[in-house]
C-alpha positions as CSV (number, residue, x, y, z in Angstrom):
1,X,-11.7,22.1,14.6
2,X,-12.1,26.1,14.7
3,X,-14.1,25.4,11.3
4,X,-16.7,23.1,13.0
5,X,-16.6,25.4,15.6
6,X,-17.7,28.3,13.9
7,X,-20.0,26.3,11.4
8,X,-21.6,24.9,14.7
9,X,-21.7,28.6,16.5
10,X,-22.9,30.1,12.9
11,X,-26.1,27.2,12.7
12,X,-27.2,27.7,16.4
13,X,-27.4,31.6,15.6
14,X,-29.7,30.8,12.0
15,X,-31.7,28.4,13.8
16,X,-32.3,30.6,16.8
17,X,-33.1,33.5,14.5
18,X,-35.6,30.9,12.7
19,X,-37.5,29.8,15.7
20,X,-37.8,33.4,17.0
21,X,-38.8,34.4,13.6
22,X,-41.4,31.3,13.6
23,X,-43.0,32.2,16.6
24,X,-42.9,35.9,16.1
25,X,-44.8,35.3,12.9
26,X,-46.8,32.5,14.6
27,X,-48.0,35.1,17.3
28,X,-49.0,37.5,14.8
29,X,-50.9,35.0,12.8
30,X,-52.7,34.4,16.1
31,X,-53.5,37.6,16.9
32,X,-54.7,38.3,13.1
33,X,-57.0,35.2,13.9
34,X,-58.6,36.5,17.3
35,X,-59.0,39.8,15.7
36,X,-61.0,39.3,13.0
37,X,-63.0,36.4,14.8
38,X,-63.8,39.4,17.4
39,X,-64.8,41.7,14.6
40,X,-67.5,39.0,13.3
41,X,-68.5,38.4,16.8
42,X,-69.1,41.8,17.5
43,X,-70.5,42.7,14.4
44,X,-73.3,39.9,15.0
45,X,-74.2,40.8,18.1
46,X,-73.8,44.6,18.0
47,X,-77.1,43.9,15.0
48,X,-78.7,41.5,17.2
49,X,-78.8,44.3,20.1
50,X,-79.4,46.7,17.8
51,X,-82.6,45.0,16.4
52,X,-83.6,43.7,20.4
53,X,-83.9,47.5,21.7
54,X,-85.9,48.2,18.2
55,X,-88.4,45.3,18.9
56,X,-89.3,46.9,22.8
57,X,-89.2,50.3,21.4
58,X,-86.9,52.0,23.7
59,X,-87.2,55.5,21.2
60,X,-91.0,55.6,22.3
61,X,-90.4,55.2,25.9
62,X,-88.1,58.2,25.6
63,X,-90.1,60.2,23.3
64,X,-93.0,59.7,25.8
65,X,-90.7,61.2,28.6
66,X,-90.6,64.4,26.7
67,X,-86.9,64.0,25.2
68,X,-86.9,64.4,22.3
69,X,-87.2,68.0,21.9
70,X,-83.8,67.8,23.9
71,X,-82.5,65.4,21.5
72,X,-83.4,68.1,18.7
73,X,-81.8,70.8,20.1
74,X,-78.1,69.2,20.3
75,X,-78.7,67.9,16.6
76,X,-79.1,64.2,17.6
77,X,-82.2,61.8,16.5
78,X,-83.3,59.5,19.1
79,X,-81.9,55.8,18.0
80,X,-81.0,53.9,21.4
81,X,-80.9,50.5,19.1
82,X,-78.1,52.1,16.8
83,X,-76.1,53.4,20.3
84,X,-76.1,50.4,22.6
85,X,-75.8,48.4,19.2
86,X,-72.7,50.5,18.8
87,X,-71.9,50.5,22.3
88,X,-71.9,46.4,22.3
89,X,-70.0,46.3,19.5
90,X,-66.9,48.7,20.7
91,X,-66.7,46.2,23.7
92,X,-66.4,43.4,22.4
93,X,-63.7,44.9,19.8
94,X,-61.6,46.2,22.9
95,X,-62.3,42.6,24.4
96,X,-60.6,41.1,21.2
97,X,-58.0,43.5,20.3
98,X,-57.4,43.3,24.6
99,X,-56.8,39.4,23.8
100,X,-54.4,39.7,20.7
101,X,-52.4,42.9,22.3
102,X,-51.8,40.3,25.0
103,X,-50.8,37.1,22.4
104,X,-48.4,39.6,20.8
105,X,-47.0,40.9,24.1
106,X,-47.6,44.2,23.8
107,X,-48.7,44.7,27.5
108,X,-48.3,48.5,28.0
109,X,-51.7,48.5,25.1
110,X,-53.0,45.5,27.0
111,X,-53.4,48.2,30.1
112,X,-54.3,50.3,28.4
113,X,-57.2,48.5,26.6
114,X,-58.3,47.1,30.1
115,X,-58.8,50.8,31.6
116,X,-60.8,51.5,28.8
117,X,-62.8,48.5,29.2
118,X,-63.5,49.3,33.2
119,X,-63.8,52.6,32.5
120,X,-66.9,52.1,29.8
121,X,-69.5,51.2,32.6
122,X,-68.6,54.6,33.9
123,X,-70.2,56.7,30.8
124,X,-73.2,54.3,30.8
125,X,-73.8,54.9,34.2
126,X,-73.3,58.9,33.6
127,X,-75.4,58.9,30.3
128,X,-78.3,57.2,32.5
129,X,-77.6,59.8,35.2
130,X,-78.4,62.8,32.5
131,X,-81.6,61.2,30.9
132,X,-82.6,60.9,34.5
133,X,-81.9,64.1,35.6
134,X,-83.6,65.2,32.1
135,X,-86.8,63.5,32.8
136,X,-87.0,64.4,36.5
137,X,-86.1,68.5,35.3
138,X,-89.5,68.1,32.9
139,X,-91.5,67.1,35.6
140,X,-90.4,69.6,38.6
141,X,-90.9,72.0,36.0
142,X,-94.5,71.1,35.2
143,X,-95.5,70.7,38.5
144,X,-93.6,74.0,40.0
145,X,-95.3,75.8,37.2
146,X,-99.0,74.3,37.9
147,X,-98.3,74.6,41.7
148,X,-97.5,78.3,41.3
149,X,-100.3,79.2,38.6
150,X,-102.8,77.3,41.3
151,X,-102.0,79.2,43.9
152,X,-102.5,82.5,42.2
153,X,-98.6,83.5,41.9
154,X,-96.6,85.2,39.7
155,X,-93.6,84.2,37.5
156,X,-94.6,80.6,37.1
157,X,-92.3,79.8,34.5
158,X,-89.3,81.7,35.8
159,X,-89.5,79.4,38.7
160,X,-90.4,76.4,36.5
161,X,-87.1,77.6,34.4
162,X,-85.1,78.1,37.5
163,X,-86.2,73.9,39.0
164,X,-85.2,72.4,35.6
165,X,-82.1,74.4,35.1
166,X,-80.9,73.6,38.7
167,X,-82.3,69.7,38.5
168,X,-80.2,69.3,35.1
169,X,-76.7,71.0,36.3
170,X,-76.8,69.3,39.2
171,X,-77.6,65.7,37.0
172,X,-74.5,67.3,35.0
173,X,-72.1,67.8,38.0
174,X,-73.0,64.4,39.0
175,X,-72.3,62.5,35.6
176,X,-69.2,64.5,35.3
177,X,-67.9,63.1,39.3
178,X,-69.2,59.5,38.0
179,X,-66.6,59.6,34.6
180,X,-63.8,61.1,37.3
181,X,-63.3,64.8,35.8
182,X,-62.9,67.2,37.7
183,X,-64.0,65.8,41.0
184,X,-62.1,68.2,43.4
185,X,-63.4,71.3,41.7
186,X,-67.1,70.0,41.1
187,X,-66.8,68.6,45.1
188,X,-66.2,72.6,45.9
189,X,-68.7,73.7,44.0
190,X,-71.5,72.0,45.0
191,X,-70.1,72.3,48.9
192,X,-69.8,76.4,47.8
193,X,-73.4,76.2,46.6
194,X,-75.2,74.4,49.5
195,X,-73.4,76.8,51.9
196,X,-74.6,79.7,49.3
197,X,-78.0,78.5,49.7
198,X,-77.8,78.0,53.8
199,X,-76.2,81.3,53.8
200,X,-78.6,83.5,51.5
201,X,-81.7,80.9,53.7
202,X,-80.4,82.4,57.2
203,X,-79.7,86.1,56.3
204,X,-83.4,86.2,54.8
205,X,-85.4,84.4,57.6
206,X,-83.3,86.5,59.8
207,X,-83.9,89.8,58.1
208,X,-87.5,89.0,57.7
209,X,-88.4,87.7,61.0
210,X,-86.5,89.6,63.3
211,X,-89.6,91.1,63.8
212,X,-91.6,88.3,64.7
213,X,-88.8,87.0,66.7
214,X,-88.4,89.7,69.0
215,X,-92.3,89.9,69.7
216,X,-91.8,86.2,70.8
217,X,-88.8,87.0,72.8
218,X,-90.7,89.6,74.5
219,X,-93.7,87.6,75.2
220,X,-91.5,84.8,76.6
221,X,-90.4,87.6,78.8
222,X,-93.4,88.5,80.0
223,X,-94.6,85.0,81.0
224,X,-91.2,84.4,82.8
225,X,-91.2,87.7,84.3
């Protein structure tokens, strides 16, 4: 009886073992699956978006916007098809491996993986915040530099300088709050910098027309008096 007993005890344990080790391997066949399926998924239409923002010729639009030069500087050529063709594709790779983290159970990645994913709309949105913030620099500059020169001023492109540099940091700051780095110190510096401004504004209109200021004061005397 103790025979059977064990024999019985020793052939639940083996087939136990063999189901778990069935559906382990089961799982990771699965997740092999959805993996690669995600690979040729993304591959295909990673190309297809690739060739899509080639056929409206996105590089030209850029170009025309005075870019490039900007592009050139940092050591990058202007290829929008290859980066939201890459861009696409890295989704939908996190998408999949998301899916097979979550058939093999391995839900501290799966978190992981889905931060990443929310948090890619996030450098999209700050990438278009810097092109903008480019594009809008060029064209303060241009103008503050043909407004100046028309009105018979001097250092028209120091001032043109000064617009873009100011226009671009603050684009920078503002990409920077959008991806979440830093938002505390960039919040006090842009709070330190408007009160700068405000502060430096005052103490020169003060300085320079407290002249003016007191000949109105006294001439509102005068009428009261």
């Amino acid at each position: 009886m103790y025979v059977q007993n064990w024999a019985a005890l020793v052939a639940g344990s083996l087939q136990n073992l063999w189901t778990g080790t069935i559906g382990v391997l089961a799982g990771i066949l699965g997740a092999l699956i959805v993996l690669i399926i995600g690979l040729i998924v993304a591959s295909g239409i990673g190309a297809l978006v690739e060739r899509f923002v080639k056929l409206i010729k996105l590089d030209r639009v850029l170009v025309g916007l005075g870019l490039k030069e900007h592009f050139e500087r940092a050591g990058i050529a202007i290829n929008t098809g290859k980066f939201f063709g890459r861009l696409v594709y890295w989704f939908l790779v996190i998408v999949f491996l998301l899916a097979a983290t979550d058939i093999l159970g391995f839900y501290s990645l799966s978190n992981f993986l889905r931060e990443t994913l929310l948090y890619i709309p996030n450098v999209i949105v700050s990438v278009l915040i810097m092109l903008a913030a480019v594009v809008i620099a060029n064209f303060l500059r241009k103008l503050v530099r043909v407004s100046v020169r028309g009105a018979r001023l001097h250092a028209a492109n120091f001032l043109g300088s000064l617009t873009w540099w100011a226009v671009v940091i603050f684009g920078f700051l503002t990409a920077l709050s959008q991806l979440g780095i830093a938002v505390a110190i960039i919040n006090s510096i842009v709070t330190g910098f408007v009160a700068m401004i405000a502060l430096a504004g005052g103490i020169a209109f003060g300085l320079g027309g407290k002249d003016y200021a007191a000949s109105l004061i006294s001439k509102l005397k005068q009428h009261t008096e």
